[in-house]
Backbone bond lengths (Angstrom), bond angles and torsions (degrees), N, CA, C in turn:
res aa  C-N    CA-C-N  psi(-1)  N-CA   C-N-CA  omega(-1)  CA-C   N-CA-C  phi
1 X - - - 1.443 - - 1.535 110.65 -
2 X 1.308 123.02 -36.47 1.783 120.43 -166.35 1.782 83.94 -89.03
3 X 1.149 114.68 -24.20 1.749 99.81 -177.88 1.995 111.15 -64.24
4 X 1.539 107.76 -36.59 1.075 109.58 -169.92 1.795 108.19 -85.80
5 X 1.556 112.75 -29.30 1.790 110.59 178.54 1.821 90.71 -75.23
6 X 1.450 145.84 -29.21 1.575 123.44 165.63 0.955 112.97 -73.93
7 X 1.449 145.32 -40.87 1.573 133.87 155.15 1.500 120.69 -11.91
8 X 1.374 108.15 -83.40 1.320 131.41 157.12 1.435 109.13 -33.48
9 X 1.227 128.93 -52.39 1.458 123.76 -166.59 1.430 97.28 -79.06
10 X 1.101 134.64 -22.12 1.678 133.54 175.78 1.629 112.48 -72.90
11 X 1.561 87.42 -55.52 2.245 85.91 159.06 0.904 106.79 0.44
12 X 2.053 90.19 -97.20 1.734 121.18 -151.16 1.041 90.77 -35.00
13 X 1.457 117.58 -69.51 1.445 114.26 -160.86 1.604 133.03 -67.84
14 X 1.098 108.42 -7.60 1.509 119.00 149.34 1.217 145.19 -98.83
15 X 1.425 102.01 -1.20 1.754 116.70 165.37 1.418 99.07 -161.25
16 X 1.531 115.28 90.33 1.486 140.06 -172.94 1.702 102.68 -60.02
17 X 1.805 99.11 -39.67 1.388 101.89 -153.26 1.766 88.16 -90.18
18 X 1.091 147.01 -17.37 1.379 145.45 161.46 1.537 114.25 -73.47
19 X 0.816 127.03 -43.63 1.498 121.34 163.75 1.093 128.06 -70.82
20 X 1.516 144.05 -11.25 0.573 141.82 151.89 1.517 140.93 -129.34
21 X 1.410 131.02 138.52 1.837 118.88 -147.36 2.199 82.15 -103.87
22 X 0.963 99.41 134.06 1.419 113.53 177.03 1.831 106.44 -127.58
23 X 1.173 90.18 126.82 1.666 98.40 -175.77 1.731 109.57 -90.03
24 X 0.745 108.62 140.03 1.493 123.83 173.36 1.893 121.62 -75.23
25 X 1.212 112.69 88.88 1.388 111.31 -162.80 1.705 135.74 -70.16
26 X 1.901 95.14 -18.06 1.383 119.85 152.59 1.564 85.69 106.82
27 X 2.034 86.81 157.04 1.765 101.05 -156.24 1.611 122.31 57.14
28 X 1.712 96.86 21.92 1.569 91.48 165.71 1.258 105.61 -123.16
29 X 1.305 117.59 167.02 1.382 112.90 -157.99 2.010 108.96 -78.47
30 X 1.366 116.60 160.21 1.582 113.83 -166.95 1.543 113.21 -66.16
31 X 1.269 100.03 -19.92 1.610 127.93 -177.30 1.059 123.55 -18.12
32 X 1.907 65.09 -84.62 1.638 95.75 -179.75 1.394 124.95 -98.96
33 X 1.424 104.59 39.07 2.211 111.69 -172.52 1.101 83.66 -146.49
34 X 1.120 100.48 162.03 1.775 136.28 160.39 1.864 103.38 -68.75
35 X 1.716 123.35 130.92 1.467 104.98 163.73 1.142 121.50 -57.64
36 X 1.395 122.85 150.08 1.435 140.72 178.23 1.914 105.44 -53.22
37 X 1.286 92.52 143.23 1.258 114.52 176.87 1.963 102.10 -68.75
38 X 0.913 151.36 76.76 1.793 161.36 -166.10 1.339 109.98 -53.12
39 X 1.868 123.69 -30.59 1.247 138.77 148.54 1.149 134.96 -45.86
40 X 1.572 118.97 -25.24 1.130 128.13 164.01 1.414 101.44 -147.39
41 X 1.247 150.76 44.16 1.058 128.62 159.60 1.774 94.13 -130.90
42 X 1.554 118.70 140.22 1.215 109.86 161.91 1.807 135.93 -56.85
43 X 1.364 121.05 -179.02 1.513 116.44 146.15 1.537 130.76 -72.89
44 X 0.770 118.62 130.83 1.713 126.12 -171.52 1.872 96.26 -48.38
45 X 2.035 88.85 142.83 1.778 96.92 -161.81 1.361 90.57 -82.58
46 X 1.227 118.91 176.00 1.457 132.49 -163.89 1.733 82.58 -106.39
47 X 1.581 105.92 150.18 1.604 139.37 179.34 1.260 89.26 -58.77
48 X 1.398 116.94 139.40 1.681 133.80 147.31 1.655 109.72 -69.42
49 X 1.156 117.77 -56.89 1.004 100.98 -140.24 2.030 86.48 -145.26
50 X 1.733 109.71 146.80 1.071 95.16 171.01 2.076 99.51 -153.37
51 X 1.625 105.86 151.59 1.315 83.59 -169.53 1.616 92.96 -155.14
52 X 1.238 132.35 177.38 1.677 114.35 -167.45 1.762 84.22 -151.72
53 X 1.234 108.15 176.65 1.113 133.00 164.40 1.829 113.10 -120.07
54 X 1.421 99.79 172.99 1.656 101.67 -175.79 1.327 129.45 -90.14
55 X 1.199 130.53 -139.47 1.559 122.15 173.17 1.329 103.84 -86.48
56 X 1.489 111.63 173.89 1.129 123.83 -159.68 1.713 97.33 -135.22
57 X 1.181 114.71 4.07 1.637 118.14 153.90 1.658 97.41 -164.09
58 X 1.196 109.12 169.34 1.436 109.26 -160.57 1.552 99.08 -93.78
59 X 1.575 97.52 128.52 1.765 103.81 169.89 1.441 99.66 101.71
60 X 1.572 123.38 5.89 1.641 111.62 -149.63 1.965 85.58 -88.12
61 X 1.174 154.36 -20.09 1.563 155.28 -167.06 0.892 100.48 64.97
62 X 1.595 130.07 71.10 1.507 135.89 173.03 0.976 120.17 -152.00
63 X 1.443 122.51 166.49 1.202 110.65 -165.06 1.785 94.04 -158.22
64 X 1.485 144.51 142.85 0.765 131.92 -162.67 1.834 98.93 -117.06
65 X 1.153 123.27 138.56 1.763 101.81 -178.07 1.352 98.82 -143.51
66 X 1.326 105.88 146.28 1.714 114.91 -173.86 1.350 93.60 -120.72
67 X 1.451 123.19 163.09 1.201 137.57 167.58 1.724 122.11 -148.46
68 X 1.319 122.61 159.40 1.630 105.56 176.05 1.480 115.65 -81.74
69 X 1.166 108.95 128.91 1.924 93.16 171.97 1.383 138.75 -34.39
70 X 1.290 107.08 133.57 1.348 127.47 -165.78 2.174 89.24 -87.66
71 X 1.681 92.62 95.00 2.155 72.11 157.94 0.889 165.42 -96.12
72 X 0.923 157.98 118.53 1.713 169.53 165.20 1.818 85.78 146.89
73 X 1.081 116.30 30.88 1.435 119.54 169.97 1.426 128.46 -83.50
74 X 1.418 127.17 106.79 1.490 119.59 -166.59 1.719 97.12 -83.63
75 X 0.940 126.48 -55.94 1.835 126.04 -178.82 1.571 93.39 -127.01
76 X 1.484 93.73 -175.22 2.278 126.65 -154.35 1.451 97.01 -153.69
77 X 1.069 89.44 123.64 1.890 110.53 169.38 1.712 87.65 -113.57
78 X 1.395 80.25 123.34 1.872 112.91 145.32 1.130 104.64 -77.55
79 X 1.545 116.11 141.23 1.518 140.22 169.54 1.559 94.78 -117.24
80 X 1.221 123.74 147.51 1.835 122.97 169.78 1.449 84.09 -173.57
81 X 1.565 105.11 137.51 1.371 133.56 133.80 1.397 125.97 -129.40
82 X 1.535 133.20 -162.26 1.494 146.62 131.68 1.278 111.96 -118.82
83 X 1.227 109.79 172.33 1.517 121.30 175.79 1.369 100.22 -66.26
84 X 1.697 105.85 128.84 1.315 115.24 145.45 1.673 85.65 99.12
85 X 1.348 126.04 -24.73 1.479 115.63 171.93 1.873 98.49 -90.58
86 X 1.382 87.50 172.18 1.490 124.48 165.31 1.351 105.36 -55.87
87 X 2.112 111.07 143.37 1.635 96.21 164.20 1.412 98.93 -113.65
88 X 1.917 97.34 144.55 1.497 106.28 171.89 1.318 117.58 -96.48
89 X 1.087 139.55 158.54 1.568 133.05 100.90 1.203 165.53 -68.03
90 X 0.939 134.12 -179.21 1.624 122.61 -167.83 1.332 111.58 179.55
91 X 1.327 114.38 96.52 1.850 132.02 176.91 1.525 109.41 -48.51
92 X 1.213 106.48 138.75 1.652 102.23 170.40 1.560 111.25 -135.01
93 X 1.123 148.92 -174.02 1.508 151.14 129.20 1.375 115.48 -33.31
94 X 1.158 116.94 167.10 1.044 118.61 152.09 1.367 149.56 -57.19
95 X 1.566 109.67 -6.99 1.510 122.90 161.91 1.228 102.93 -35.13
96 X 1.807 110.99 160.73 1.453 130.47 168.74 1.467 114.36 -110.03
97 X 1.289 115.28 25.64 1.837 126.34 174.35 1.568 87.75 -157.76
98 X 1.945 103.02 152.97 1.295 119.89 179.99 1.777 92.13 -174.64
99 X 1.160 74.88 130.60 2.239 92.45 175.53 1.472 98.38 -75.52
100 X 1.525 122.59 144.16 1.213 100.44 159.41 1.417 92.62 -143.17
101 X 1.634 119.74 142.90 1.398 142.00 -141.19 1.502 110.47 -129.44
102 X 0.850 102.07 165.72 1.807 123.80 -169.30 1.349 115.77 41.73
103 X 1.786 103.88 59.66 1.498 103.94 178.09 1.528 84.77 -112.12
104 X 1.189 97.62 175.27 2.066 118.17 -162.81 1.243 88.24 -130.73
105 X 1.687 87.96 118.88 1.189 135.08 -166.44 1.705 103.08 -68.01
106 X 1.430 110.45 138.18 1.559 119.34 174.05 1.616 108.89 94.93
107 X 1.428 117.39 -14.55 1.835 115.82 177.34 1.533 109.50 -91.82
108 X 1.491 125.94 140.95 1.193 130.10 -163.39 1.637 99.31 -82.81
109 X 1.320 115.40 99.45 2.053 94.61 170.08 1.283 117.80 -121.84
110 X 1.494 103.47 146.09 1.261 126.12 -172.45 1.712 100.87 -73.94
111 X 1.370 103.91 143.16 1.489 113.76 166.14 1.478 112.86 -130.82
112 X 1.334 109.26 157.32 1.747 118.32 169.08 1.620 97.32 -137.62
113 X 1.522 106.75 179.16 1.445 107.20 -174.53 1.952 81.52 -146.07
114 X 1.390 123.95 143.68 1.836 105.15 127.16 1.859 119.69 -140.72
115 X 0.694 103.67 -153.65 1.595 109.42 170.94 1.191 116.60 -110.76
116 X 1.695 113.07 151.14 1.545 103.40 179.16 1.627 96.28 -137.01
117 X 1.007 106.97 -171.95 2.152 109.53 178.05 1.567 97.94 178.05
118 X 1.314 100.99 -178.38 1.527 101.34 -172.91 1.366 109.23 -73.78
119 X 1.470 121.67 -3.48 1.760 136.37 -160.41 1.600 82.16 -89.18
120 X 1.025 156.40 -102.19 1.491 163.89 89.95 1.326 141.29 -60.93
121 X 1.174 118.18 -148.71 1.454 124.11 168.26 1.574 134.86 -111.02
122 X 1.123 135.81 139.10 1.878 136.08 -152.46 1.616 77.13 -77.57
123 X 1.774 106.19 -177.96 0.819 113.48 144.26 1.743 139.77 -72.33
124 X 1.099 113.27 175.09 1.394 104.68 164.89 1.299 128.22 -80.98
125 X 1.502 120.05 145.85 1.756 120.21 -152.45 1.617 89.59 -79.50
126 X 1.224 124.86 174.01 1.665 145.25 167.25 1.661 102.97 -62.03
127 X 1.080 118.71 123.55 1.756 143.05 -168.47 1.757 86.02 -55.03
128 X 0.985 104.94 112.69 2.266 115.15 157.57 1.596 90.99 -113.41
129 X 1.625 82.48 132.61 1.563 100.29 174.57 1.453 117.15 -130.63
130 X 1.847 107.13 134.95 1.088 99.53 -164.09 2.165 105.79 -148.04
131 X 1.371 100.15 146.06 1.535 92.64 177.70 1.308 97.65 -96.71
132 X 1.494 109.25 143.56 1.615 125.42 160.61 1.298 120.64 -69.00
């Protein structure tokens, strides 16, 4: 019997992720969790609230933007345009701040953020608008 509970105890400890089932609690990244169970877990809630700060040297085309977590959210797409330009995106982690770069400096652009997971996608957060 103690031969077969150190067996076992060598497992865990040699295949952490087989010995043990770890649930994914949401707003963590897809990475590092198992996907959500879609049967019982919802789609990730859409951002309240989202707001950025400015450059961080002058002329740099950036813009820094935070948002509140999106949950049961594994990653966040940035949405950004201006008038009269193209709209991009840009995938991130699950962080709640992300720089986003090589925008041209002096045009007013709108941003949104939401969450997505294998369940679907949140809505999109309320438009923050900001010049670089």
């Amino acid at each position: 019997m103690k031969q077969l509970i150190a067996v076992l105890a060598l497992g865990a400890f040699l295949m952490p992720g087989i010995a043990s089932a770890k649930s994914s609690p949401g707003g963590t990244h897809f990475k590092n969790n198992p996907p959500y169970d879609c049967s019982v877990t919802k789609k990730p809630s859409t951002p309240k609230w989202l707001t950025g700060t400015k450059k961080e040297k002058a002329n740099d085309k950036m813009v820094t933007l935070t948002w509140d977590d999106s949950d049961r959210a594994h990653d966040v797409v940035i949405k950004y345009w201006y008038t009269g330009g193209s709209t991009k995106e840009k995938k991130t982690g699950d962080d709640s701040r992300e720089k986003v770069k090589k925008l041209k400096n002096g045009k007013l652009y709108s941003f949104q953020v939401r969450g997505y997971s294998n369940c679907g996608k949140s809505g999109w957060s309320k438009v923050f608008k900001m010049t670089p």
